[in-house]
N, C-alpha and C positions, 0 to 999 in steps of 0.2 A: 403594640405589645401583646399582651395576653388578655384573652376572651372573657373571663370570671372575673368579678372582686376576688373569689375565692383566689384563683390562679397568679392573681396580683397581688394578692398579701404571702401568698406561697413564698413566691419570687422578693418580694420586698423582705421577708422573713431572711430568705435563704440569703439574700445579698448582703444582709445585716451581720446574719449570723457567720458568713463567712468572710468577713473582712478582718484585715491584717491587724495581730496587737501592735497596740502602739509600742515600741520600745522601754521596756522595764517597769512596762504595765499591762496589767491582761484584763483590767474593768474598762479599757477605753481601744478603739480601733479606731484606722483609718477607713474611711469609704467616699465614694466619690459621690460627690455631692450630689451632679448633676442627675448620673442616674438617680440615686433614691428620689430627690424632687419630684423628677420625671413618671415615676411610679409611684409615687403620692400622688400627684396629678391624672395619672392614670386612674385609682383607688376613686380620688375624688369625683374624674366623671364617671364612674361605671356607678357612682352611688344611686341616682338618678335611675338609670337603666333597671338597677334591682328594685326600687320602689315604684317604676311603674310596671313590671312585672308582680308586683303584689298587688297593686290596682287592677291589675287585670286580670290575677286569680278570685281578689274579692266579688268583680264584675261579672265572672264567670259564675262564679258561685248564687249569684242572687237572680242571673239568668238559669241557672239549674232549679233553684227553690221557685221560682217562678213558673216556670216549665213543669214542675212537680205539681204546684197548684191548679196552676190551668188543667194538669190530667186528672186530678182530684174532683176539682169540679165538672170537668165534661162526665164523669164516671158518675158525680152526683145526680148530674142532670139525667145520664141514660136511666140512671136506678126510678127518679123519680118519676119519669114520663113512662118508664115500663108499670111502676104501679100502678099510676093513672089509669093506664088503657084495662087493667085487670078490676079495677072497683068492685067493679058491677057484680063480680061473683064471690058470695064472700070466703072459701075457700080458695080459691085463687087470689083472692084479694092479701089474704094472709101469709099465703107462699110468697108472694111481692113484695108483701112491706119484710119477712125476713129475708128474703133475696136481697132485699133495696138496701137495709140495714149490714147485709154481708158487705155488699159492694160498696157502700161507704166506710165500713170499718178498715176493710181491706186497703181503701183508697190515702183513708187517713195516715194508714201504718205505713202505706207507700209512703206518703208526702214527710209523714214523720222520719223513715229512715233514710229517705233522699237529702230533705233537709240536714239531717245529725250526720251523713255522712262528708255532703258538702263542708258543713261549719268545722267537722274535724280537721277535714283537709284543708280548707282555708287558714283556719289558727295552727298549723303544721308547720305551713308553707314561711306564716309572717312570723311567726317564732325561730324556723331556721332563717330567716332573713336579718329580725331583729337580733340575735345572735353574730351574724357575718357581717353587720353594720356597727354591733360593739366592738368586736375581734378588731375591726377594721382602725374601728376609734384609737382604743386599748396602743395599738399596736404604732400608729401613729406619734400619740401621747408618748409613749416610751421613745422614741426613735429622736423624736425632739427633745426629749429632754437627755437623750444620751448626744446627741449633736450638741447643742445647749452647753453639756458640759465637756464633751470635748472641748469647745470651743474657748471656755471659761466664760460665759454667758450669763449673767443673770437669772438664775430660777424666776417662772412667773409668778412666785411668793413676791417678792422685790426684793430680796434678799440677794445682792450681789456674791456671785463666785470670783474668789482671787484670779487675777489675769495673770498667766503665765504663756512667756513665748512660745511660740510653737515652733515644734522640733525645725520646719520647713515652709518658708512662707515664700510663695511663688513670686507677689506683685514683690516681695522685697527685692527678691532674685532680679528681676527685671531691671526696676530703680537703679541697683548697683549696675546692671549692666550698660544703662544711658549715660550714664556720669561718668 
């Protein structure tokens, strides 16, 4: 079927939303079962697939902040081995420790902005995911309970719906045609 949860609730939407009134009702339609199942079953594996693409942005993200530290500190350590080597003179010694001071300030604001950009983009990514996983639910949830009551079904309150024949029952078709 289709590539996206997005693209399969598209499609599960659109299939829903275009399916036939029922006769001398417009709250209830026919659809075919088979597919919609099919494309809940679809929905349901793809769930997996977008959660560990958020696993893998998270993972990305903490090898980014990671990657930022390790430059932080290499930049720490060149600052501090450059001051070392200058001690001895104490005007140069001074231009060092503010040089040494620049380059870690600089380093930090790197690591700082690396960081805060990552965790944006991380919390982006899992909020539009968390989004497309309720949609998905949402959408679901309604879908069953409009089949449910097509069907005259039991809401899962326990609260029985009157059972009323339906317009068209195939295995009945059938039956009568054995006999």
């Amino acid at each position: 079927m289709a590539g996206s949860m997005e693209e399969l609730l598209d499609l599960l939407y659109t299939e829903i939303e275009e399916a036939k009134n029922m006769p001398l009702n417009n709250d209830k339609c026919v659809i075919d079962r088979d597919r919609i199942l099919d494309m809940i079953d679809d929905v349901k594996a793809e769930v997996p697939v977008e959660i560990k693409r958020a696993k893998d942005l998270m993972a990305n993200k903490n090898d980014y902040v990671a990657s930022a530290k390790r430059e932080a500190d290499t930049l720490r350590a060149q600052a501090e081995d450059y001051a070392k080597r200058l001690i001895n003179e104490d005007a140069i010694v001074r231009q060092a420790e503010d040089r040494a001071a620049e380059i870690i300030a600089d380093a930090e604001e790197k690591a700082r902005m690396l960081k805060h950009a990552a965790s944006e983009y991380c919390e982006d990514a899992l909020r539009r995911m968390e989004e497309a996983v309720a949609d998905a639910y949402d959408e679901v949830k309604h879908s069953r309970a409009k089949f449910r009551s097509a069907l005259g079904m039991a809401e899962p309150s326990g609260q029985p719906q009157p059972r009323r024949r339906a317009m068209y029952d195939a295995e009945m078709d059938d039956e009568d045609e054995e006999d």
